[in-house]
C-alpha positions as CSV (number, residue, x, y, z in Angstrom):
1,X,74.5,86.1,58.9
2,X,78.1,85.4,59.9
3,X,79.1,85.0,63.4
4,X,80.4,87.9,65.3
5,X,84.2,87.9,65.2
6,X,86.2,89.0,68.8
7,X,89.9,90.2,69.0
8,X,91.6,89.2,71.2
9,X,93.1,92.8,72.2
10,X,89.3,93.6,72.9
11,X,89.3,91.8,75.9
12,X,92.9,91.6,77.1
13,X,94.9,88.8,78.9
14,X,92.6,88.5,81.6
15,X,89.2,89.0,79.7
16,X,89.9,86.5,76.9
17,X,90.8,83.9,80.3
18,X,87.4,85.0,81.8
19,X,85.4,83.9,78.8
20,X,87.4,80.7,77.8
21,X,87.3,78.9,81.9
22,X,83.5,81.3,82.8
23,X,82.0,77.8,80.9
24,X,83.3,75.5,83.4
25,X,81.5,74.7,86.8
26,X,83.4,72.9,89.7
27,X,82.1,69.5,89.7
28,X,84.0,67.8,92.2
29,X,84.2,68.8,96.4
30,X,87.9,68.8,96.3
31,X,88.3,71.1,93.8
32,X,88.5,74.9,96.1
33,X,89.5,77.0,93.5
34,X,89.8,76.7,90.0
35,X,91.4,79.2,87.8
36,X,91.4,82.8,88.1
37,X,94.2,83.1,90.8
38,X,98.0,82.4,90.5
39,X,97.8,78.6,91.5
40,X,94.8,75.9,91.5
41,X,93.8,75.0,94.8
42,X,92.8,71.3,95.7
43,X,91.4,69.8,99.1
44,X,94.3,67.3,99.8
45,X,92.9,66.6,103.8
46,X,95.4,68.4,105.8
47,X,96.7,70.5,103.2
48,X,95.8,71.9,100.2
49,X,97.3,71.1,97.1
50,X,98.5,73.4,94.4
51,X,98.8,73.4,90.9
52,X,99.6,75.7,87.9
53,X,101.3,75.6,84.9
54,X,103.2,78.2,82.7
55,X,104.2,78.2,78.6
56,X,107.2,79.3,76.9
57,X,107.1,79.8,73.4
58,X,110.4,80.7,71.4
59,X,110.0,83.8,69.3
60,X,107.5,85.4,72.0
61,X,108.6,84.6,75.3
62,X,112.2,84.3,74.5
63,X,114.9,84.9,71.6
64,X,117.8,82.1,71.2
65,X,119.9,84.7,69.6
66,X,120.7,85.7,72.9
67,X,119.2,83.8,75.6
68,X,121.1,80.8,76.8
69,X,119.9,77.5,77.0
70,X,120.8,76.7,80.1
71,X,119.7,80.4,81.3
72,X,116.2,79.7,79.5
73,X,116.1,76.5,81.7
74,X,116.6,77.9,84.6
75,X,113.8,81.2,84.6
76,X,111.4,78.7,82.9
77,X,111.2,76.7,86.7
78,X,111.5,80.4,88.7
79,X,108.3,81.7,86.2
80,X,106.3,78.4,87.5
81,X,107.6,78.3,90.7
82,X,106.3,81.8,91.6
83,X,103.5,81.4,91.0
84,X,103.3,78.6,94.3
85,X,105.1,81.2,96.3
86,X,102.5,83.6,95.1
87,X,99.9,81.8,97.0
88,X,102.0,81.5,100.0
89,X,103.1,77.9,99.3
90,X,105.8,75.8,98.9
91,X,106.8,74.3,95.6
92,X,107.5,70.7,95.4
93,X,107.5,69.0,92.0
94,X,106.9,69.8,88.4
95,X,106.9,68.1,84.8
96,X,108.7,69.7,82.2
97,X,106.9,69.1,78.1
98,X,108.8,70.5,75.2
99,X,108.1,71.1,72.0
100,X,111.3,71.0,69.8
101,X,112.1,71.6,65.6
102,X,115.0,69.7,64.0
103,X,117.3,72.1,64.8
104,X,117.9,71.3,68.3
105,X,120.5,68.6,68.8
106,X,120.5,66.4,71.9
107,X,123.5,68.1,73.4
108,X,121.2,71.5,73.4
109,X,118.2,70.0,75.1
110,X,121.1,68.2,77.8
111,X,121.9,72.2,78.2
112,X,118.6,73.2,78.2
113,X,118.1,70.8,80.9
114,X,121.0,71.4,83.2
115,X,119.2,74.4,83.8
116,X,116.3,73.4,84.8
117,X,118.7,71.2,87.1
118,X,120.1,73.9,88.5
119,X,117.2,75.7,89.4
120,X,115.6,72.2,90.9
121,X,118.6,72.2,93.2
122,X,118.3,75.8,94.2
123,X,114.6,75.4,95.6
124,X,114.8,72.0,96.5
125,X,111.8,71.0,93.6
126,X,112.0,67.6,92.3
127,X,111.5,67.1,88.5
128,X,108.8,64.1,88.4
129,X,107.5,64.1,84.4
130,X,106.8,65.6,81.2
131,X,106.4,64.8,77.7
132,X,108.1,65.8,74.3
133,X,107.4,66.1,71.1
134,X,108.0,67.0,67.7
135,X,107.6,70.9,66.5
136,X,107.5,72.4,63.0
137,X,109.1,75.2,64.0
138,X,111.1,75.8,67.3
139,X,111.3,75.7,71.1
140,X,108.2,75.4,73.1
141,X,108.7,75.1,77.0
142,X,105.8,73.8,79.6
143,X,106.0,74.3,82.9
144,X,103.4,72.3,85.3
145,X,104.1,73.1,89.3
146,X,102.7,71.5,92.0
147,X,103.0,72.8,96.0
148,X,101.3,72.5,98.8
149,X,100.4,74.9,101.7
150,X,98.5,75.1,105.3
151,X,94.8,75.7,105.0
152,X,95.5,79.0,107.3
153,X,98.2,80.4,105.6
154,X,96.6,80.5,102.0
155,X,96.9,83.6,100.3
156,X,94.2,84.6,97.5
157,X,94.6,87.5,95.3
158,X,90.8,88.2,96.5
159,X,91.7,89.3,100.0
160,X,92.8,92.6,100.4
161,X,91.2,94.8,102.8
162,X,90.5,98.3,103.4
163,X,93.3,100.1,104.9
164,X,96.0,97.4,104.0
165,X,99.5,98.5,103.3
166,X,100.6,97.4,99.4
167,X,104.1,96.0,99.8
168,X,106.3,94.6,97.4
169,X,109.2,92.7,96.9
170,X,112.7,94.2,95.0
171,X,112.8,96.2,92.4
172,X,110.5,97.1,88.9
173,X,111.3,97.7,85.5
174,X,114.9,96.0,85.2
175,X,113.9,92.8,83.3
176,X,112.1,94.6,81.1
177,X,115.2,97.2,80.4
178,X,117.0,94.3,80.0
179,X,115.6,93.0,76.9
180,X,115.8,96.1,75.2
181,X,119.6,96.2,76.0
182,X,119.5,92.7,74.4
183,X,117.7,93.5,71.8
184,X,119.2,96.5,70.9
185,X,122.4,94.7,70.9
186,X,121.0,91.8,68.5
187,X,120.3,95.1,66.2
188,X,123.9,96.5,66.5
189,X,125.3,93.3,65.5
190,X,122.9,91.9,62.9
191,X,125.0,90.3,60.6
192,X,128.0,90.4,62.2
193,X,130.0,87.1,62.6
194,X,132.2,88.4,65.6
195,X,129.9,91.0,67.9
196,X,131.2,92.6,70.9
197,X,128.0,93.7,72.5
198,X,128.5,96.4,74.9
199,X,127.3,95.1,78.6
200,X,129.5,96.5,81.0
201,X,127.7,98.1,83.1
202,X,124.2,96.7,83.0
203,X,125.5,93.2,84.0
204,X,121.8,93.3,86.6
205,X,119.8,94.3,84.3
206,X,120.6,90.9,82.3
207,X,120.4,88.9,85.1
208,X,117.3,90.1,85.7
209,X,115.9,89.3,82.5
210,X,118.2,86.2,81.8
211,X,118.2,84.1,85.1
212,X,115.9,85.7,87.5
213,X,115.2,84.3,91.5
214,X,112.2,82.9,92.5
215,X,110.5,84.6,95.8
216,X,111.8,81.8,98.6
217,X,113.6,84.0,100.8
218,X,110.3,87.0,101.1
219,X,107.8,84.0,101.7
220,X,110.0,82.1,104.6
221,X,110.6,85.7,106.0
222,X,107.0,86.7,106.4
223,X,106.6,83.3,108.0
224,X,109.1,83.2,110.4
225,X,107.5,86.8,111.2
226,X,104.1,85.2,111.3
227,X,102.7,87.6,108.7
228,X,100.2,85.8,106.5
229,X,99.5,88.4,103.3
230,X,95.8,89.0,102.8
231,X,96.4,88.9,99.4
232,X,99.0,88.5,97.4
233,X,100.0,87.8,93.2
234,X,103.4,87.1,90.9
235,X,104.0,90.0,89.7
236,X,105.3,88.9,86.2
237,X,102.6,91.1,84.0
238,X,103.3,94.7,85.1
239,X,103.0,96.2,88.6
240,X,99.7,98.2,87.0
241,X,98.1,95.2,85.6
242,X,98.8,93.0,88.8
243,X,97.4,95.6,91.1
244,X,94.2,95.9,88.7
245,X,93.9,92.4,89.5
246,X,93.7,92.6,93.2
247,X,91.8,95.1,93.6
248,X,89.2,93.5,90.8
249,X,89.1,90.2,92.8
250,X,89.2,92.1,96.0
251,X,86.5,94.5,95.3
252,X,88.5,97.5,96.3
253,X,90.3,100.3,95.2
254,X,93.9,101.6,95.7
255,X,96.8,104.6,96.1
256,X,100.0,103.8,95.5
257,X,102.6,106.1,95.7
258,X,104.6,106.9,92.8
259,X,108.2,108.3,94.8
260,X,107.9,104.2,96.7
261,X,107.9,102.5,93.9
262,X,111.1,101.0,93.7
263,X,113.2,101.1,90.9
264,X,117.1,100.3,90.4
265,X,119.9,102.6,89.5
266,X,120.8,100.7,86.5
267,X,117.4,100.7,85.1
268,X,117.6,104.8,85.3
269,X,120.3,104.7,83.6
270,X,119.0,102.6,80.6
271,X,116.2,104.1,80.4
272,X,117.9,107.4,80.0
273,X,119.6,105.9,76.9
274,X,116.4,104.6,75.2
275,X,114.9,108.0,76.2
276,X,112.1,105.8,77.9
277,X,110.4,106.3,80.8
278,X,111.8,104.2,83.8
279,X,108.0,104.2,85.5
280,X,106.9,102.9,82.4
281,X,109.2,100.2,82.9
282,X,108.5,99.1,86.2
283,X,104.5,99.9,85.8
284,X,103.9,98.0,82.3
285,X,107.2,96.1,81.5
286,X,106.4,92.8,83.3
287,X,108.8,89.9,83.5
288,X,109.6,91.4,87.1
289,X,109.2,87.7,88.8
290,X,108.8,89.7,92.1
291,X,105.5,89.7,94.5
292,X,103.0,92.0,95.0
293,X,101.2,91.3,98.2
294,X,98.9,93.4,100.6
295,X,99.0,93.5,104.4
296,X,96.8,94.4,107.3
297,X,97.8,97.7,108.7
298,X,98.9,96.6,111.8
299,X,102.0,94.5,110.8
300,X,103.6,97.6,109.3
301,X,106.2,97.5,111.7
302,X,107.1,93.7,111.3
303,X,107.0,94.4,107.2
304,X,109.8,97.3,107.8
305,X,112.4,94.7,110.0
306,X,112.1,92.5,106.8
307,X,114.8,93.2,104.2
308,X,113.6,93.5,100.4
309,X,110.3,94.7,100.7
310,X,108.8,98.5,99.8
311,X,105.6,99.7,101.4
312,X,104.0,101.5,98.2
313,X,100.4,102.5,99.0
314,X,97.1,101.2,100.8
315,X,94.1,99.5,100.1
316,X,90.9,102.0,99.4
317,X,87.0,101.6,99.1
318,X,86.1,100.2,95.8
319,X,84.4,103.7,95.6
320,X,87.5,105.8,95.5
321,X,88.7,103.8,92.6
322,X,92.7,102.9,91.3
323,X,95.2,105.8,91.8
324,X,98.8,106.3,91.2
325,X,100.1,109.1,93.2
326,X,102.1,112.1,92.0
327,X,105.3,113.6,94.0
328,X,102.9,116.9,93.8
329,X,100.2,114.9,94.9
330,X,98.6,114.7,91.8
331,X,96.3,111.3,90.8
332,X,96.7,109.8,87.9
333,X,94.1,106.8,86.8
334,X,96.1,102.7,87.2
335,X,95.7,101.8,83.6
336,X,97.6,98.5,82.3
337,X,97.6,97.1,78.4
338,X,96.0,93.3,78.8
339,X,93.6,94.5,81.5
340,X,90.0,95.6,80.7
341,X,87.4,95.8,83.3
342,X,84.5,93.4,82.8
């Protein structure tokens, strides 16, 4: 009798990751954390060490038609970087491998890599290694990060507490609103050897998706206020999906209000021209590059003095379950694609 065959889509992102790394003890004293958080985390004496890595695949993650080289550069260090910032560290080197197809000529892979210059110089990350190799067909970008951060300031995503505020940092939904502009654009012009794509207007919504910022300025705020986030995640996958996976590895549930979440002007307004939902956006689109972090209570005074950050809901028993809050007071159950419980 033939093997049982999975699908993928039957466990989701975050299922089919369970099952693949579930196999795999920790064999070694300085190893503190494996995966199943934003960042690896390795006992390196004083502090700890951390490591994660991110992938890039052309066709999927990104379309040359319209995304710049040097743009693509540049967000493929801010994707890896987060995710150091994410556990409240500090980013500090990375390698850089690349797959790339004959099509590429060494002048595109110099502009390909005067972004990832760029970005090196704007977080101060230094560019140690990497590999590259031949591909049958396109670009493939991976990203390897390593950081560091004190013992007492780690932050897990299993560490949210009952009664914790749920901040965040900017605003949800725009990256993702920029792609469709972009790709409803590509569509327009199809064929076209002289396109004019009509931009004006949405010029942040492109940045957003285009050349995004890494979280620098949130994590140096909270520690100049001395706030150390009980937990905290990148939230790249969906501000739905990321929350799922807080309160999973925190054993809790959650409310979060739907009037706090928030959401910028621009991506109304493109929404309103796809005739899509802007909440959509910002609860399933991903690609946000922003943080989602949780808070005791009783800094929710220092949280407010800090620019760029929205208080959207609270931590709840596990018993209570996920919730997304109505205007009307309504509660609707936090469902994300790519998330199924286990």
């Amino acid at each position: 009798m033939p093997a049982k065959r999975t699908e993928i889509a039957e466990l989701g992102e975050f299922g089919l990751i369970e099952r693949l790394t579930c196999q795999f003890p920790i064999r070694n004293a300085s190893t503190v954390l494996g995966a199943g958080d934003d960042a690896a985390v390795i006992d390196a004496g004083e502090r700890y060490l951390l490591l994660s890595s991110d992938m890039l695949l052309e066709g999927v993650n990104f379309d040359l038609v319209y995304f710049p080289l040097k743009h693509l550069g540049y967000k493929a260090v801010v994707v890896g970087i987060n995710d150091i910032y994410a556990m409240n560290g500090t980013p500090e080197q990375l390698t850089v491998c690349i797959g790339v197809s004959a099509k590429f000529s060494v002048e595109d892979l110099e502009e390909l890599y005067s972004g990832i210059r760029s970005a090196c110089e704007d977080y101060r990350i230094d560019l140690v290694g990497g590999d590259t190799t031949a591909s049958v067909n396109g670009l493939a970008i991976s990203v390897s990060v390593a950081g560091s951060v004190d013992k007492d300031k780690i932050a897990y995503r299993s560490g949210a507490r009952v009664n914790d505020i749920v901040c965040i940092t900017g605003d949800l939904g725009a990256a993702y609103m920029g792609l469709h502009l972009l790709e409803r654009e590509k569509r327009a012009f199809a064929g076209n050897d002289s396109p004019q794509p009509q931009f004006e207007g949405y010029e942040y919504l492109l940045r957003r998706q285009l050349k995004p910022t890494a979280a620098s300025d949130t994590v140096a705020s909270l520690r100049s206020a001395g706030i150390v986030p009980t937990s905290m995640i990148d939230l790249s996958d969906g501000l739905a999906s990321d929350m799922l996976q807080i309160c999973k590895n925190s054993g809790c549930g959650v409310r979060l209000y739907l009037e706090r979440i928030p959401i910028a002007r621009e991506t109304h307004k493109m929404a309103e021209e796809l005739h899509a939902d802007p909440v959509v956006a910002a609860l399933n689109g991903g690609d946000d590059n922003e943080l989602l972090f949780t808070v005791p209570v009783t800094q929710q005074a220092k949280i407010a003095g800090i620019g760029g950050i929205d208080i959207i809901g609270h931590i709840t028993p596990a018993s209570t379950g996920t919730r997304l809050v109505t205007p009307d007071g309504s509660e609707l159950s936090l469902t994300a694609p790519g998330f199924r419980e286990q």
